[in-house]
PLY file of the C-alpha trace (Angstrom):
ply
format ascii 1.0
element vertex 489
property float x
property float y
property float z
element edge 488
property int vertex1
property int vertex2
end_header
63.42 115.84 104.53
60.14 114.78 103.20
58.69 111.31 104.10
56.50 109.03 102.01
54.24 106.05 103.12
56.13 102.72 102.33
54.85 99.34 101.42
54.92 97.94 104.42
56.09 94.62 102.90
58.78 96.20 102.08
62.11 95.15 104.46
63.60 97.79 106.16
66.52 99.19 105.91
67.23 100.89 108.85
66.58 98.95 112.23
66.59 99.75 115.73
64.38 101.84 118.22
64.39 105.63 119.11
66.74 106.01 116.11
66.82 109.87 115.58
69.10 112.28 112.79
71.30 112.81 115.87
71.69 109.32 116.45
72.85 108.21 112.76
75.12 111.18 113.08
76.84 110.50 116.37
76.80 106.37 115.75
78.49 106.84 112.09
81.13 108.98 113.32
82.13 107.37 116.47
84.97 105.77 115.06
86.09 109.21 113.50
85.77 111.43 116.18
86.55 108.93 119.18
90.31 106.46 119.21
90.45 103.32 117.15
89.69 100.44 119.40
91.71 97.48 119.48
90.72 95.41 116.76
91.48 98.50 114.17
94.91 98.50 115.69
95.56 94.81 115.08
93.98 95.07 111.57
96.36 98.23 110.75
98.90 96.78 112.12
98.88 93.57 109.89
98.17 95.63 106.90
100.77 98.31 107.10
103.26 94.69 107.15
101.90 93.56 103.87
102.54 97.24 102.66
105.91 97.17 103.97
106.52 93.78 102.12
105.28 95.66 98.58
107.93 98.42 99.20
110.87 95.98 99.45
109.63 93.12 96.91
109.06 96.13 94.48
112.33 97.70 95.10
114.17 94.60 94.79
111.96 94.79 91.30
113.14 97.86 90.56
116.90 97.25 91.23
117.08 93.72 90.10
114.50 93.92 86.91
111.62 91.77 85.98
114.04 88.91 86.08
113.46 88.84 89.57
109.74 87.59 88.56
109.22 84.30 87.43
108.33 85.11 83.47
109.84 83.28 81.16
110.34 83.17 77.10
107.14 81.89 76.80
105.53 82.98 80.02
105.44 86.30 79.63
102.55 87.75 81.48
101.88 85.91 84.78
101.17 87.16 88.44
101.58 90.39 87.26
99.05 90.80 84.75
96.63 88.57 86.95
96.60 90.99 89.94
95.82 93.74 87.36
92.92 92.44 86.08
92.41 91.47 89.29
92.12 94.31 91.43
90.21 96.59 88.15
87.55 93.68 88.77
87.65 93.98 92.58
86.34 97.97 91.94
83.37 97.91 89.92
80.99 97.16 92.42
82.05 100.30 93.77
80.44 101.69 90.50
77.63 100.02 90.04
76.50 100.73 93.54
76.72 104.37 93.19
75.64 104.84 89.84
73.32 102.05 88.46
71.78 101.42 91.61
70.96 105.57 92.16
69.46 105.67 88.48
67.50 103.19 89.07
66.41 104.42 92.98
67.55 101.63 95.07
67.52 102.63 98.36
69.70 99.84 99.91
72.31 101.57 98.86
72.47 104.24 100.61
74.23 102.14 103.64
76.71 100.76 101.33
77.64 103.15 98.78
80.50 105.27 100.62
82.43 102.31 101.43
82.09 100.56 98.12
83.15 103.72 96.19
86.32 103.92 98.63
86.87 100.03 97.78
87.04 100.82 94.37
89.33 103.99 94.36
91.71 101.95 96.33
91.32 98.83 94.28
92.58 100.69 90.99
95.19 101.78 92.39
96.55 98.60 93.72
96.03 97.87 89.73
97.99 100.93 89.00
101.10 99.59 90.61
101.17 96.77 88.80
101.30 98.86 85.25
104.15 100.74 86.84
106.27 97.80 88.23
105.78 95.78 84.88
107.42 98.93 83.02
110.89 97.89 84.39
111.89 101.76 83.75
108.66 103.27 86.12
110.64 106.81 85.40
109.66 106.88 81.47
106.16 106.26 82.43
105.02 109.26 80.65
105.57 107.66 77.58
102.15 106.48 77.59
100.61 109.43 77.20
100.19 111.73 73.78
103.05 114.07 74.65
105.30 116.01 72.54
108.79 114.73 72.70
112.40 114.90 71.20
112.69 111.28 70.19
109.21 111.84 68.13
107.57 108.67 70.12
103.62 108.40 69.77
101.64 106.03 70.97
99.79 103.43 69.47
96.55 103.73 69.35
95.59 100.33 68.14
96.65 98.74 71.02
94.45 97.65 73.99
97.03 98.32 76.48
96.63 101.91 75.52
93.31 101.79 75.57
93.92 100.70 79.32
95.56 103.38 80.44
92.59 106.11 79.44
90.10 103.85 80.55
91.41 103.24 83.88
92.71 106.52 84.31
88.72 107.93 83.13
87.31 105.38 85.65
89.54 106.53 88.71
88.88 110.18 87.89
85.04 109.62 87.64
85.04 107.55 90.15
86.95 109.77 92.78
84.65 112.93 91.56
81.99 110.84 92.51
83.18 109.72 95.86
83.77 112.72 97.03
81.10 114.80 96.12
79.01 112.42 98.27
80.98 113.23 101.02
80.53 116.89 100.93
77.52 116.91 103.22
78.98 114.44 105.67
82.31 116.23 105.74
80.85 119.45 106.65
79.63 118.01 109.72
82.52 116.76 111.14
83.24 119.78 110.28
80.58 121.26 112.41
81.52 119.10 115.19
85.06 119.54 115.35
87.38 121.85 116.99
90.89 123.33 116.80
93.11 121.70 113.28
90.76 119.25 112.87
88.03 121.79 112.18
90.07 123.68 110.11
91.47 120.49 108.15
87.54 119.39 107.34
86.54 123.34 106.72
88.85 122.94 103.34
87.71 119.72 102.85
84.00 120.31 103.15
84.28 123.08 100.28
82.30 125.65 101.89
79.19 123.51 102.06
76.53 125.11 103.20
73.37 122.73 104.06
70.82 125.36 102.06
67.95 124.59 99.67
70.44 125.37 96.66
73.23 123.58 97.85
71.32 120.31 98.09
69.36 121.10 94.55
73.13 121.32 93.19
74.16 118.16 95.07
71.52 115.91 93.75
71.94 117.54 90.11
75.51 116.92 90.29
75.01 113.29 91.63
72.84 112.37 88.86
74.72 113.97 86.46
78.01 111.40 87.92
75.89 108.51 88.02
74.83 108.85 84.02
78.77 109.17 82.85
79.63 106.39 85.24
77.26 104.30 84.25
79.20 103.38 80.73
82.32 102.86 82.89
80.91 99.63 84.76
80.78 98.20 81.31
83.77 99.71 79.24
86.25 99.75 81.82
86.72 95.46 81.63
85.61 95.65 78.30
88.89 97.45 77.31
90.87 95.01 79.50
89.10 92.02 78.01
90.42 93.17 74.64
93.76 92.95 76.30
93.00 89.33 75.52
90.65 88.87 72.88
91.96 91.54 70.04
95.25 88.40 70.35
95.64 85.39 67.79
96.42 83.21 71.01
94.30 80.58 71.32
91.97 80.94 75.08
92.16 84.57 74.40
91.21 85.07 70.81
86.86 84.59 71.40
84.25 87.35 71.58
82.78 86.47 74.64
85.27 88.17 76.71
83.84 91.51 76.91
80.58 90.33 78.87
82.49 87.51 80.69
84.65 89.59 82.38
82.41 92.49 82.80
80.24 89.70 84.85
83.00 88.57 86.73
84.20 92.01 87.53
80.68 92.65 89.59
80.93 89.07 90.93
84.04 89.41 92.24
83.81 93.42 93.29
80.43 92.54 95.23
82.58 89.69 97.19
85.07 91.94 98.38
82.39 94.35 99.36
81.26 91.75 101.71
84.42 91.28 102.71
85.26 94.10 104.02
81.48 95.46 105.15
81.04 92.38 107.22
83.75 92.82 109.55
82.97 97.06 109.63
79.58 96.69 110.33
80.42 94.69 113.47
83.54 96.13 114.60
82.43 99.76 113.89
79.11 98.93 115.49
76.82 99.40 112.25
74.41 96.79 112.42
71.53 98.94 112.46
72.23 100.38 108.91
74.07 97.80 107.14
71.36 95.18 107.93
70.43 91.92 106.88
68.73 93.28 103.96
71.85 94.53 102.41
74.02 91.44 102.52
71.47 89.03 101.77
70.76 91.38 98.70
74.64 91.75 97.31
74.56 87.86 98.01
71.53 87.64 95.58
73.60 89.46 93.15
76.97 87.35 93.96
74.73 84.41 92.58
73.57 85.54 89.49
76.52 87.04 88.61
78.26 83.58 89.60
75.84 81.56 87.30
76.51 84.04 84.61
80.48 83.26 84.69
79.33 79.77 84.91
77.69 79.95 82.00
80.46 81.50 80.40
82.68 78.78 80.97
80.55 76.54 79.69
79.96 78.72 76.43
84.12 79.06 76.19
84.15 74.89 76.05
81.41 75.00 73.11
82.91 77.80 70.82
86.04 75.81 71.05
84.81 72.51 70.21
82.51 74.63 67.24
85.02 76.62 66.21
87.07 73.02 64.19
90.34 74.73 65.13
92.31 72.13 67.04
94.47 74.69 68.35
91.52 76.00 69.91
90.00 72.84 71.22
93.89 71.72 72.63
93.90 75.19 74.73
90.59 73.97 76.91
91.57 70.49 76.96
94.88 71.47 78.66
92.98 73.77 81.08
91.64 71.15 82.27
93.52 67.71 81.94
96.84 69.71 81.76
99.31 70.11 84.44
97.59 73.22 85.70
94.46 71.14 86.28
94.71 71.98 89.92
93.83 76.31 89.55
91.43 74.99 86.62
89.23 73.00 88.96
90.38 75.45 91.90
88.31 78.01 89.73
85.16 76.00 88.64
84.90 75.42 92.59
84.97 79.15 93.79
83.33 80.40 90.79
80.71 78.09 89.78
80.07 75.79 92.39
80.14 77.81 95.80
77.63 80.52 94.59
75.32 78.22 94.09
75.16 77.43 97.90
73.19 81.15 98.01
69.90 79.10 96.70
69.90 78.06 100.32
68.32 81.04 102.59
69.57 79.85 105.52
73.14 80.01 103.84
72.67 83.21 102.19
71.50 84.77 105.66
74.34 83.39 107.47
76.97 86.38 108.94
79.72 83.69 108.73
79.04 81.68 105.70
78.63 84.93 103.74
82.12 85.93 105.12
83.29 82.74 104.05
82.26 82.76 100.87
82.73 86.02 99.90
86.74 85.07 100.24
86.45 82.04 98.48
84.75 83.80 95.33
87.62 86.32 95.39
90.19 82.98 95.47
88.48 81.79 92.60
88.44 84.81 90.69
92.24 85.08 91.00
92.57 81.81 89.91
90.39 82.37 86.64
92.69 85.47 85.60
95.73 82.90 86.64
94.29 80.37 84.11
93.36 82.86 81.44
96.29 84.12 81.48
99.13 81.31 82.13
98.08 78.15 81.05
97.02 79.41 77.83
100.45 81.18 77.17
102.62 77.99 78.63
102.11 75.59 75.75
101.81 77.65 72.42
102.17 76.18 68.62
105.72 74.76 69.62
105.86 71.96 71.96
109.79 72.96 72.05
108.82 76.06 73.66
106.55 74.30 75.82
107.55 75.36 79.32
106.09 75.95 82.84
105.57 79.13 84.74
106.76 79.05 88.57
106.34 81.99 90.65
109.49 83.76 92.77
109.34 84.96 95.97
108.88 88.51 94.15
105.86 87.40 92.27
104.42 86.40 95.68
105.67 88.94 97.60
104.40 91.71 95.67
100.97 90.26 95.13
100.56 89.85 98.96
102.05 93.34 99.61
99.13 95.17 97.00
96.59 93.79 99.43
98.52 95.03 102.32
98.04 98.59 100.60
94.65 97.94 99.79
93.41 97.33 103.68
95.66 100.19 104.84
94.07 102.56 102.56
90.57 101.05 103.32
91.45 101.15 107.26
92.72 104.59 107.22
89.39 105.85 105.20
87.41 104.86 108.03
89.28 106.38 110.32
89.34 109.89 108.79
86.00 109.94 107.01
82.82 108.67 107.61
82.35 104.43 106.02
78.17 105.10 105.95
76.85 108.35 103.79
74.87 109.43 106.92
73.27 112.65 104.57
71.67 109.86 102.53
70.86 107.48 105.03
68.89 109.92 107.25
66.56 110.17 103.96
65.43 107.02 104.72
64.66 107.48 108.50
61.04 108.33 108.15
60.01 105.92 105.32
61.88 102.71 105.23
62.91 102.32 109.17
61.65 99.98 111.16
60.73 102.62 113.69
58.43 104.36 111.03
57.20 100.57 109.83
56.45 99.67 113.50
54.61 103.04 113.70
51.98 102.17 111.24
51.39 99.17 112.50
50.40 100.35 115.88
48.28 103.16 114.25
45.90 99.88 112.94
45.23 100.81 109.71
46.94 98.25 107.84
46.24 94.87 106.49
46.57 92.05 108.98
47.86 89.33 106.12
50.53 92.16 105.39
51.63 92.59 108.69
52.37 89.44 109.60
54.04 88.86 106.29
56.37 91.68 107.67
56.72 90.87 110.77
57.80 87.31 109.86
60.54 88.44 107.53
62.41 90.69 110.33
62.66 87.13 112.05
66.18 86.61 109.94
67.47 90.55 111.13
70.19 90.05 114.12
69.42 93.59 114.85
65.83 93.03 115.29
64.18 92.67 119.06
61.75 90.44 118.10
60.31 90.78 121.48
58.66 94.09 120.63
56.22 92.75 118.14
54.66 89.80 120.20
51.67 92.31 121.57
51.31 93.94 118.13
0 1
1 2
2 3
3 4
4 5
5 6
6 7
7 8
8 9
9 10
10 11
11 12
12 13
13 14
14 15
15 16
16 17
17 18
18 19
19 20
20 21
21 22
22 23
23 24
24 25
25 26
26 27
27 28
28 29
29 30
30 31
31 32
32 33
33 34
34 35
35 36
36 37
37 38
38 39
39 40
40 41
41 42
42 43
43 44
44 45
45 46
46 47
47 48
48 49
49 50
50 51
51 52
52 53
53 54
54 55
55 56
56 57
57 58
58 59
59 60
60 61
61 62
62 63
63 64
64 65
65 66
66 67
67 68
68 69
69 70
70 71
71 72
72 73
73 74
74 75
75 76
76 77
77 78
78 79
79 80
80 81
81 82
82 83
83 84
84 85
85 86
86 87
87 88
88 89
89 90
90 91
91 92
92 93
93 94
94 95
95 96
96 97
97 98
98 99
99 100
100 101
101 102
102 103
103 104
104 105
105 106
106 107
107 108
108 109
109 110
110 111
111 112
112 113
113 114
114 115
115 116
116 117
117 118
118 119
119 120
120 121
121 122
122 123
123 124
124 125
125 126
126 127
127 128
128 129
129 130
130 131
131 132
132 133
133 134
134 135
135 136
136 137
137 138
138 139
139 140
140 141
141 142
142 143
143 144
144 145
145 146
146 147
147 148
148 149
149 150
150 151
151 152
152 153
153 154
154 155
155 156
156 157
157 158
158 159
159 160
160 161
161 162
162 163
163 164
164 165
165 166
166 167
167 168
168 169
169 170
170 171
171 172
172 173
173 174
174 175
175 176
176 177
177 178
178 179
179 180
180 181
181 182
182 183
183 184
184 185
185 186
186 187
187 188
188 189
189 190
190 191
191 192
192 193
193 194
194 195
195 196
196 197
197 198
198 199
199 200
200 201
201 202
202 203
203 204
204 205
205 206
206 207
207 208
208 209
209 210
210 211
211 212
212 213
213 214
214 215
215 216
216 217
217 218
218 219
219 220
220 221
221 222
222 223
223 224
224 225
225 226
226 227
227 228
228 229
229 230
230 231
231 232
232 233
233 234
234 235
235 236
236 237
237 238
238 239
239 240
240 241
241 242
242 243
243 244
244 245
245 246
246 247
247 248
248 249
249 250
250 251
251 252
252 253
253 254
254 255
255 256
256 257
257 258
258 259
259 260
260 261
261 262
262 263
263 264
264 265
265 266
266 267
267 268
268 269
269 270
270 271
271 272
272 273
273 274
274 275
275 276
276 277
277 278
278 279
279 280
280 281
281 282
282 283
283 284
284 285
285 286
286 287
287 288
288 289
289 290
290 291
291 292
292 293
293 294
294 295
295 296
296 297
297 298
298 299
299 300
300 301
301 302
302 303
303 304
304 305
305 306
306 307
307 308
308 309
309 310
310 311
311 312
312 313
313 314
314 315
315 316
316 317
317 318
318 319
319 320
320 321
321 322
322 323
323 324
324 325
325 326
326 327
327 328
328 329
329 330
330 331
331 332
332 333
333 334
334 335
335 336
336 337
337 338
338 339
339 340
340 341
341 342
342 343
343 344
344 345
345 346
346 347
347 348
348 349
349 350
350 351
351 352
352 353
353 354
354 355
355 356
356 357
357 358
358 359
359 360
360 361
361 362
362 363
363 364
364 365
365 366
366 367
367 368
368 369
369 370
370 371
371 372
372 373
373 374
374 375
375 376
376 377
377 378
378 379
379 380
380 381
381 382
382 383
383 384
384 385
385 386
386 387
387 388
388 389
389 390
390 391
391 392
392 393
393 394
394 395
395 396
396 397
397 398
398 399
399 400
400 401
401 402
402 403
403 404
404 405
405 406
406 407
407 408
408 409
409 410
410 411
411 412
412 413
413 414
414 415
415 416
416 417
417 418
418 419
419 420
420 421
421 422
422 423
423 424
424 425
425 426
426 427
427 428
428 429
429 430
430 431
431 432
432 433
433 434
434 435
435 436
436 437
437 438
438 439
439 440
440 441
441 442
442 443
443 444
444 445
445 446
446 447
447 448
448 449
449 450
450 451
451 452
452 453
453 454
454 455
455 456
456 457
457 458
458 459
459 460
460 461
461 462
462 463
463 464
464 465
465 466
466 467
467 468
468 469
469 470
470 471
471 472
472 473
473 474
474 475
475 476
476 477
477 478
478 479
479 480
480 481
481 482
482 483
483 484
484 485
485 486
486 487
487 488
């Protein structure tokens, strides 16, 4: 692995002393190879509860029919189109991590990457159940797709929601292609390591990897390759659900600005849950020296803009409304936010405008437990825009006989609640079996952006002074930095 001589301004990535390839290796798959502790019981435990409650609140679905939700004449799309949209925001940070971020060489992501990718496989399918329960008739499914058949059905291909299902479907596939050809090389070492089953189980797994020269040529060729068609996805995949929305004549959907509004708010709210769930790994899995300071207060950096952007948007919404001359229009904000859903209106500006803006702080956007915090509260709020979207511009149409409101059944609830059940089950059982950190690309950093290797030149004396002490007081905010070691330095 070739090294290269770092700015040593430059943060680094990769923290703690003696830190060898073995090291990374062994402290990555200690939860793999070794019995989950405790807290992963509890956490499976809880999870594999909220699963249990999808399987009977969508079976009662299923036997009772979507009059079990709480839709109505008017209300029809509510909680169930909400999660969708939802959970197919929650996963592309997954994307961009893997694929902008590699294109354009960020190396912070290399700590990050594997579980993000995982969060968004798992995400899209918690969005994929919601497609199938809203069917009614989950058997006839097939009927979305261009197939030969004796009742001489086709589908149509003006419609967004068809445009959905190959966009999602394309994102999932690229997405899982791409997930697991990073974990190839990581594979084969447990692989390696393993005996008995286990090592036969990761032997078919691990495709024959090899390790040589060619192999890796092939691997980073392939990567790249994955990254370019992926890139397109982080901004096509919402797109394509926006138009769910926008190609309407209902006023709060019908606008143009939906496309990059919800493209922003699918990062803003994917990069939350990757906090989410990374904050709590990194400390129960014992991961503090590669998921480091540096990489939350980074994806923190990014939950602001983002944040401001769907601020902005908002704003812009209120403008082309009161522009536009079309009362209709105007009448769909105003009862947004004077209506009687002015409670998830507000509920939303909070979360989503408001609360990001606490990141300007650096003390707050440093903070283990306000970033925890936060990062659920953004995720709140990003439920509650979809909810608003979505239901309080359906509830009071061109009719005020029609005029009705939408109150959620147990069902609605129950099934909502259950999806993120299956979400943290899949995510807990991932890092159980496979390895959360890519350790193939992390070790690429070992020799260049460590703080081993940055401590190194420092001792050698060849640096500026001015420089070093501008690095040495930006490790001060690192909790897995011995700040001891640099006082004779």
């Amino acid at each position: 692995m070739a090294s290269h001589n770092e700015s040593i301004i430059r943060e680094p990535l990769i923290t703690g002393k003696g830190i060898t390839y073995a090291q990374i290796t062994n402290d990555v798959l200690n939860p793999v190879e070794n019995k989950p502790n405790k807290a992963w019981w509890i956490g499976f435990t809880v999870a594999s509860l909220g699963s249990l409650l999808w399987v009977v609140s969508i079976s009662y679905t299923f036997w009772f029919g979507l009059g079990a939700w709480g839709l109505n004449k008017t209300v029809g799309w509510a909680w169930d189109i909400t999660g969708f949209v939802w959970w197919v925001g929650i996963g592309h940070a997954g994307t961009l991590i893997s694929a902008v971020l590699l294109i354009f060489r960020q190396n912070w992501r290399n700590s990050i990457n594997r579980s993000a990718e995982a969060m968004t496989i798992f995400a899209v399918i918690c969005a994929a159940t919601y497609i199938v329960a809203h069917m009614g008739r989950p058997w006839l499914a097939y009927f979305t797709l261009p197939l030969p058949n004796q009742y001489v059905l086709w589908v149509n291909w003006n419609s967004a929601l068809m445009m959905d299902v190959f966009a999602i479907s394309t994102y999932f596939s690229v997405s899982l292609l791409f997930w697991y050809t990073g974990l190839l090389p990581d594979i084969a070492s447990i692989r390696d390591r393993a005996t008995g089953l286990r090592r036969r189980i990761y032997s078919i797994l691990s495709f024959g990897w090899t390790g040589s020269v060619k192999t890796w040529q092939r691997f980073e060729t392939v990567s790249l390759i994955l990254a370019g068609i992926s890139t397109p996805l982080v901004l096509s995949v919402h797109t394509i659900v926006s138009f769910d929305f926008a190609t309407s004549l209902e006023p709060g959907w019908h606008t143009t600005i939906f496309p990059p509004y919800f493209v922003a708010g699918a990062i803003f709210s994917g990069f939350a849950m990757v906090q989410t769930l990374l904050l709590v790994t990194r400390k129960v899995l014992g991961l503090e020296n590669y998921i480091t300071m540096f990489h939350i207060e980074s994806m923190n950096k990014i939950i602001m803009l983002t944040g401001s952007i769907v601020g902005v948007a908002y704003i812009t919404e209120f403008f082309i409304a009161w522009y536009s001359g079309v009362e209709y229009e105007q009448y769909a904000f105003i009862n947004r936010a004077t209506g009687p859903y002015w409670w998830a209106y507000w509920s939303m500006m909070s979360c989503n405008v408001i609360s990001p803006q606490l990141f300007w702080s650096s003390k707050l956007r440093r903070s283990i437990k306000f970033s925890w915090f936060l990062s659920i509260i953004v995720n709140i709020g990003m439920w509650f825009e979809r909810f608003v979207i979505i239901v309080t511009s359906l509830h009071r149409d061109y009719i005020p006989s029609s005029w009705v409101m939408f109150y959620p059944t147990w069902v609605d609830v129950s099934v909502f609640i259950g999806s993120i059940g299956i979400f943290f089950t899949m995510f807990l059982l991932f890092i159980r079996v496979l390895p959360s950190v890519a350790m193939a690309e992390v070790k690429l950093l070992l020799k260049s952006s460590s703080e081993q290797a940055k401590k190194k030149e420092i001792e050698e004396g060849h640096l500026d002074p001015v420089e070093v002490q501008y690095y040495k007081e930006s490790l001060v905010k690192y909790d897995s930095v011995d700040m001891s070691d640099y006082e004779k330095i």
